[in-house]
C-alpha positions as CSV (number, residue, x, y, z in Angstrom):
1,X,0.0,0.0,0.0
2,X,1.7,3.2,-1.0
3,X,2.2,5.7,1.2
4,X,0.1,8.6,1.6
5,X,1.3,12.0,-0.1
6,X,0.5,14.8,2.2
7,X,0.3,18.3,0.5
8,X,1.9,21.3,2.0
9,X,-0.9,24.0,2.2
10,X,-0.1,26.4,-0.1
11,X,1.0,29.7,2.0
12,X,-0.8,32.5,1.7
13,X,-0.4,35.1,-0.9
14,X,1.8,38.3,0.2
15,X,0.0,41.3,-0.6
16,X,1.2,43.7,-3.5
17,X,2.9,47.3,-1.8
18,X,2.1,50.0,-3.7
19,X,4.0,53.2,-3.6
20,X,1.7,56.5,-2.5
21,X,3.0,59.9,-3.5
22,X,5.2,60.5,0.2
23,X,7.5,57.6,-1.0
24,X,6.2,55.5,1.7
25,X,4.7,51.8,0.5
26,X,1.6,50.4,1.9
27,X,-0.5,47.1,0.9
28,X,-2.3,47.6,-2.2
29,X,-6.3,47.9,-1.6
30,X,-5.8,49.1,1.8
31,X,-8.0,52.6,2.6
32,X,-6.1,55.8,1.3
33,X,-3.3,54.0,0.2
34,X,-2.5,51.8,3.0
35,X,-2.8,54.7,5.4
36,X,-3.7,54.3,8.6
37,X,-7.3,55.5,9.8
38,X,-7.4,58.6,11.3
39,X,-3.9,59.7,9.6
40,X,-3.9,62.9,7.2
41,X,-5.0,62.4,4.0
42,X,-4.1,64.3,0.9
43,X,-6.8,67.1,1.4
44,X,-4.1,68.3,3.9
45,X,-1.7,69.2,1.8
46,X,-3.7,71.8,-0.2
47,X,-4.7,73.0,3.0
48,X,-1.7,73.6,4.5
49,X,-0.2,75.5,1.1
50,X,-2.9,77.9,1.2
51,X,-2.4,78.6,4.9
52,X,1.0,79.6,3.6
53,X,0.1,81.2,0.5
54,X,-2.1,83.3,2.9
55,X,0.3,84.2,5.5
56,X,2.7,85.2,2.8
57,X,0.0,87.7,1.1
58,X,-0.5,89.1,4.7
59,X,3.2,89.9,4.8
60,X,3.2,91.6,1.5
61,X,-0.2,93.4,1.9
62,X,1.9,96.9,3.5
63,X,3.4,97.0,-0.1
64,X,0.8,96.0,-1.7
65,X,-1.4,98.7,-0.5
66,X,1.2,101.4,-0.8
67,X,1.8,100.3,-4.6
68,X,-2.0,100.4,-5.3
69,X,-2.5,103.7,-3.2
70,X,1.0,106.0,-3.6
71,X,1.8,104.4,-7.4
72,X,-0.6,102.7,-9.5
73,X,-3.7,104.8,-8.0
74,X,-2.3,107.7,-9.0
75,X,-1.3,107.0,-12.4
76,X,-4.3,106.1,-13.4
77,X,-5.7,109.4,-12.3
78,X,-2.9,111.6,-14.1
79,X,-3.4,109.6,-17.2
80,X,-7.4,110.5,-16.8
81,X,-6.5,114.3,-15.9
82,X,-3.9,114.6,-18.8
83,X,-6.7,114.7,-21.4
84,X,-8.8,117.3,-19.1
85,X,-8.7,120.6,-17.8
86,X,-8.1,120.6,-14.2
87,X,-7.3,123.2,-12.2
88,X,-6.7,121.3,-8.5
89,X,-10.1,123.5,-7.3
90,X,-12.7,122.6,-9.8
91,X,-13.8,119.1,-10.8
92,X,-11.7,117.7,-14.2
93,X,-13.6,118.5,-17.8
94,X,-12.8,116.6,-20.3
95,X,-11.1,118.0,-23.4
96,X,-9.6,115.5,-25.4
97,X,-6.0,116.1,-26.6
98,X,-6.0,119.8,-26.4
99,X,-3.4,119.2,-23.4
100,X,-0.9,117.8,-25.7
101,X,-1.8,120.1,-28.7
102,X,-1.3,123.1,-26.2
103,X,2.3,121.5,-25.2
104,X,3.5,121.2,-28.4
105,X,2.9,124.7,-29.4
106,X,4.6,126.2,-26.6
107,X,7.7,127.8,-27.1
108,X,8.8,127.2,-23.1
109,X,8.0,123.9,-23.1
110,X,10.7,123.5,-25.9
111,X,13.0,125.2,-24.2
112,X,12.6,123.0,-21.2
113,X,13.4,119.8,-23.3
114,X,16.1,121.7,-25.0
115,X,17.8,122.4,-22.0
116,X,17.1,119.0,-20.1
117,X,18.4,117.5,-23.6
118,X,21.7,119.3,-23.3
119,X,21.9,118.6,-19.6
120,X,21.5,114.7,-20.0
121,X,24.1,114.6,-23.0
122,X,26.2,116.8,-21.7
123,X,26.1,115.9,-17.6
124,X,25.5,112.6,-17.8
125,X,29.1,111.4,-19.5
126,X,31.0,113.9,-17.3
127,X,29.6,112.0,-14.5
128,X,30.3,108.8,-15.4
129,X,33.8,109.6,-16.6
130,X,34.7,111.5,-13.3
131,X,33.4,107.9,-11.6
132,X,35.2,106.0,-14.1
133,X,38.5,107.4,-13.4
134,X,38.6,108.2,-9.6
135,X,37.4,104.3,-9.5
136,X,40.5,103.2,-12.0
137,X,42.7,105.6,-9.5
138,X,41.4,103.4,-6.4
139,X,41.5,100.0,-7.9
140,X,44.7,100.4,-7.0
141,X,46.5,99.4,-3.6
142,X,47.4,102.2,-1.5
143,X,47.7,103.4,2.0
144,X,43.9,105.0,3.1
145,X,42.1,103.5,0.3
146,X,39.1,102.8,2.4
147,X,39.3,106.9,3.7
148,X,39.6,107.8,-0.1
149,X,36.3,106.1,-1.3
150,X,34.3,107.6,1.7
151,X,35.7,110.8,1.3
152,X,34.8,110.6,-2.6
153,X,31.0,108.6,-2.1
154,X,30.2,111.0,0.3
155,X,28.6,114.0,-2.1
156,X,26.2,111.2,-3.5
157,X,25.1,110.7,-0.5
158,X,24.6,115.0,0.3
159,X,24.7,116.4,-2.9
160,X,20.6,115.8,-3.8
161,X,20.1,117.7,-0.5
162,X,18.8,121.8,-0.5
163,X,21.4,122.8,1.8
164,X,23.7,121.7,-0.7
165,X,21.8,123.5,-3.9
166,X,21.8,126.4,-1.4
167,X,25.8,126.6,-1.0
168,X,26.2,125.4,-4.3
169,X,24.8,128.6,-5.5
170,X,26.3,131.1,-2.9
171,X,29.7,129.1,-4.4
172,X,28.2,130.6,-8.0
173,X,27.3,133.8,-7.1
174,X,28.4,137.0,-8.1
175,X,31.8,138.1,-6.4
176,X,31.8,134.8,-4.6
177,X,34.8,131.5,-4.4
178,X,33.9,131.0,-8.2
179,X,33.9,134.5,-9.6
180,X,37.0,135.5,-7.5
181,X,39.0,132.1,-9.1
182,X,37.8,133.0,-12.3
183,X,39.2,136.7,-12.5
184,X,43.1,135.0,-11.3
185,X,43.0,133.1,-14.7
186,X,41.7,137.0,-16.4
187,X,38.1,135.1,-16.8
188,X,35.4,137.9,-17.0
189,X,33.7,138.2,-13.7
190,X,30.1,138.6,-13.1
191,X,28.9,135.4,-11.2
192,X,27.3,132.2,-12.8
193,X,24.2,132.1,-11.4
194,X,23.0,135.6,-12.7
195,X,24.2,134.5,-16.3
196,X,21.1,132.6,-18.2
197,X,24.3,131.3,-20.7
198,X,26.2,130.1,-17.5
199,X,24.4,129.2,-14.9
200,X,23.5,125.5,-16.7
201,X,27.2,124.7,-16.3
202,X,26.6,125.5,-12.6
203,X,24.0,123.0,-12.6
204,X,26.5,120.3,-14.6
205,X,29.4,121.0,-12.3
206,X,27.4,120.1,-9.3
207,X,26.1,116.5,-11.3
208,X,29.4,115.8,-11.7
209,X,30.6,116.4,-8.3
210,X,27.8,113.8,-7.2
211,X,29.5,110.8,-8.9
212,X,30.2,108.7,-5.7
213,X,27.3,106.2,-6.6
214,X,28.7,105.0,-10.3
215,X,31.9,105.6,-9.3
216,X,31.4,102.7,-6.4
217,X,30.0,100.0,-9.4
218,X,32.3,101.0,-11.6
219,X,35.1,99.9,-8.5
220,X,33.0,96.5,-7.6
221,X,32.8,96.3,-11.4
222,X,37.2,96.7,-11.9
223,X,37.7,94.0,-9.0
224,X,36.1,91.3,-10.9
225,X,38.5,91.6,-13.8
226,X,41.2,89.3,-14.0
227,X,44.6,90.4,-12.9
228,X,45.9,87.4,-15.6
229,X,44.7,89.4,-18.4
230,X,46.8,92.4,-17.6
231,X,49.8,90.8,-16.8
232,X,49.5,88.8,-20.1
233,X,49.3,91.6,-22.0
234,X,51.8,93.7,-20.3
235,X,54.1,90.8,-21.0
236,X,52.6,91.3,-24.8
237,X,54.0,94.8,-24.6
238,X,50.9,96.5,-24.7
239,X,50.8,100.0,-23.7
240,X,48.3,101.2,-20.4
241,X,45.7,102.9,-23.4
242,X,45.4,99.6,-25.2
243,X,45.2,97.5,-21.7
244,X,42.3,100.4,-20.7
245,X,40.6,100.0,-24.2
246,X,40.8,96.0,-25.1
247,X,40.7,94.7,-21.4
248,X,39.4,97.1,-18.9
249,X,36.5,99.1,-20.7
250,X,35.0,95.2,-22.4
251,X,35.5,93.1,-19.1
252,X,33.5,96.3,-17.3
253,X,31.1,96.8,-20.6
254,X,28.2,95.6,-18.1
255,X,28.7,97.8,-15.6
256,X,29.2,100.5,-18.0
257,X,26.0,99.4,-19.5
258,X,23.8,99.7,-16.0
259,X,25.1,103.1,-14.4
260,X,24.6,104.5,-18.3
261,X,20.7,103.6,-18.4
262,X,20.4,104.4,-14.4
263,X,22.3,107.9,-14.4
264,X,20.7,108.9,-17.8
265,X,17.1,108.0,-15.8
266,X,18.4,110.3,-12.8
267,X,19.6,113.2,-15.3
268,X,15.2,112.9,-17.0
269,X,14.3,113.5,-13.4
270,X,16.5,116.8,-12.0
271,X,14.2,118.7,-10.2
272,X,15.5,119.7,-6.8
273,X,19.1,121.3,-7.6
274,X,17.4,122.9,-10.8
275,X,14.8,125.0,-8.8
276,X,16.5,125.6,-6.1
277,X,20.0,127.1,-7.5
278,X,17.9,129.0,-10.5
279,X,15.4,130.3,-8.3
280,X,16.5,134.5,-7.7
281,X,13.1,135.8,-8.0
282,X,12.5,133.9,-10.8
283,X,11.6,130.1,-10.5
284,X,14.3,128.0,-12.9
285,X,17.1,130.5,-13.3
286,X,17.3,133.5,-15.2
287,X,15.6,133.7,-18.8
288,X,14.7,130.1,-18.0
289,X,18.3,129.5,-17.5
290,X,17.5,126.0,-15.6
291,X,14.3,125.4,-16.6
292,X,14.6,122.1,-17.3
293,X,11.2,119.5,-18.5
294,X,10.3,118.8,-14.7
295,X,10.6,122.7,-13.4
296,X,8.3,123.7,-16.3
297,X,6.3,120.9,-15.1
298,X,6.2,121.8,-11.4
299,X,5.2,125.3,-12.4
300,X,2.4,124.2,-15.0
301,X,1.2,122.0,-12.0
302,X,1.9,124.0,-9.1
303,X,2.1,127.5,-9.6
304,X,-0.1,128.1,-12.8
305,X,-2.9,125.5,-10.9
306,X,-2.8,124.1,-14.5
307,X,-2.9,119.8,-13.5
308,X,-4.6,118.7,-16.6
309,X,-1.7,120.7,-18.7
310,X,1.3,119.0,-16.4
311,X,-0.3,115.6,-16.3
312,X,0.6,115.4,-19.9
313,X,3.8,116.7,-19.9
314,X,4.7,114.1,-17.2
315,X,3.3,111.2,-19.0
316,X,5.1,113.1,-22.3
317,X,8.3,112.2,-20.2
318,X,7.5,108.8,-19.2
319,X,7.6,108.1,-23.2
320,X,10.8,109.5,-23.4
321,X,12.5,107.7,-20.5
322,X,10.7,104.8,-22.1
323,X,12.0,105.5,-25.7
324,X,15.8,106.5,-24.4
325,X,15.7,103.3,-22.2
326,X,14.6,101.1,-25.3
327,X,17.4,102.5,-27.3
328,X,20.1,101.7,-24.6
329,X,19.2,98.3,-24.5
330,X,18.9,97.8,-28.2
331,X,22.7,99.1,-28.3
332,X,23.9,97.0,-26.0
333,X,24.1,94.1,-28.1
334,X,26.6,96.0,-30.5
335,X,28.9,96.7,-26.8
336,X,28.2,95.3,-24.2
337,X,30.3,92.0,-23.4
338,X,28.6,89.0,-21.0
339,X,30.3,86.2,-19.9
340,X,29.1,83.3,-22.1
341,X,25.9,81.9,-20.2
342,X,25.7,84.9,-17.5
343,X,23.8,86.6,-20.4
């Protein structure tokens, strides 16, 4: 009689893990995954990213409300009142485009964009080659370096001020520190400030003496070139010039680029220095000797009640910032020098 085969029972079947989206496995079928009851589902997740997007809107509502309030608020409104008359008093009328018909026609209002015209091509590369050189002059190692860049930053950080404007044009003034110097060399006296052909050179000499701010980019700009490059080409036989022109100026061709777009900004915008040094009796200099676009525009606005009228003018000058801004960046590509991938 054979003997009696006796089957193992077969063992039970493992169940299949599956993975869930935290990484962790759990038995396939289970409830949520595998996830124990009462643990937090998926719904938390969602929750828990809108409590932070929340808490993250709260932080940035302060400057939310002060862009919507202090910048974009009033835009709006002076693009509305530049096609109106509005006299700050009476409510805004509409009139269309007489504004900018009215501006166009005006003899001052050329003037002003004369002047501010020659003040940002002329004021604007004396700045920035005053900040260019002092910054080649301390790139270099010497005793009280760090008292030399205070002592030359310092005017950008006093030079916007009215106490400034306000010696500035006792320094200008008729018989004063100026005229005095001027009549050593046999330069006819007579003050700069009193002179509507002068007195615009007054305003450009105190630009330049404010060129602190490039002039510390332009030095953060000279450290990051490489010293190998100089002494390669100094073993090359190249003369300091060359060195400036093939090495220095390209390697620093990006910096160049950024304090050209922001200073030329900054010279759109004088206001304070402009008004304040032309103002003897007569708001922005003698014969309109300072009157550059944003005096006019301050006196459209301000003195002649006239908001509808300076409205346009200022959005008149956004364009242009817009237009000159467009151009610089457009040029670049012809000059400017990145670093391949830093572009």
């Amino acid at each position: 009689m054979g003997a009696a085969v006796t089957s193992a029972p077969n063992p039970a079947p493992r169940p299949e893990r599956v993975t869930r989206q935290d990484g962790e496995t759990a038995p396939a079928g289970s409830a949520s995954g595998g996830r124990p009851p009462g643990a937090p589902g998926r719904t938390a997740r969602p929750h828990r990213a809108r409590r932070e997007n929340l808490a993250g809107y709260l932080f940035m509502s302060p400057w939310i409300a002060g862009f919507l309030l202090l910048t974009a608020g009033p835009m709006v409104a002076s693009l509305y009142f530049a096609f109106t008359d509005y006299n700050l008093f009476d409510a805004p009328k509409w009139i269309g485009l007489d504004n900018f018909t009215e501006m166009f026609g005006d003899a001052r209002w050329r003037t002003s964009v004369e002047i501010t015209g020659w003040y940002v091509v002329i004021g604007t590369p004396l700045k920035l080659a005053a900040a260019l050189g002092v910054a080649l002059l301390l790139n270099q190692s010497r005793r009280g370096q760090g008292f030399y860049r205070a002592a030359f930053y310092a005017p950008s950080l006093i030079g916007a001020s009215v106490s400034i404007a306000i010696v500035w044009r006792a320094i200008f003034s008729d018989g004063a520190a100026v005229d005095r110097a001027q009549q050593v060399f046999g330069m006819e006296a007579g003050g700069w400030i009193g002179d509507p052909d002068r007195i615009i050179y007054a305003l450009v000499a105190l630009t330049v003496w404010q060129f602190g701010a490039p002039m510390v980019i332009f030095l953060a700009g000279l450290k990051q070139v490489p010293r190998e490059l100089y002494e390669a080409a100094q073993v090359d036989g190249a003369s300091p010039w060359r060195r400036f022109w093939h090495i220095t100026l390209p390697m620093i061709s990006p910096v160049l680029f950024f304090n050209v777009l922001l200073e030329t900004i900054h010279s759109f915008q004088i206001f304070g220095s402009a008004y304040i040094i032309g103002s003897q009796g007569n708001a922005c200099g003698p014969a309109d000797g300072t009157l550059v676009y944003t005096c006019y525009l301050y006196i459209q606005g301000f003195e002649n009640s006239r908001m509808g009228l300076a409205s346009a003018m200022a959005w008149m000058l956004l364009l242009a910032v817009g237009l000159v801004t467009a151009v610089l960046f457009w040029s670049q590509r012809r000059w400017v020098h990145y670093e391949e991938g830093a572009r």
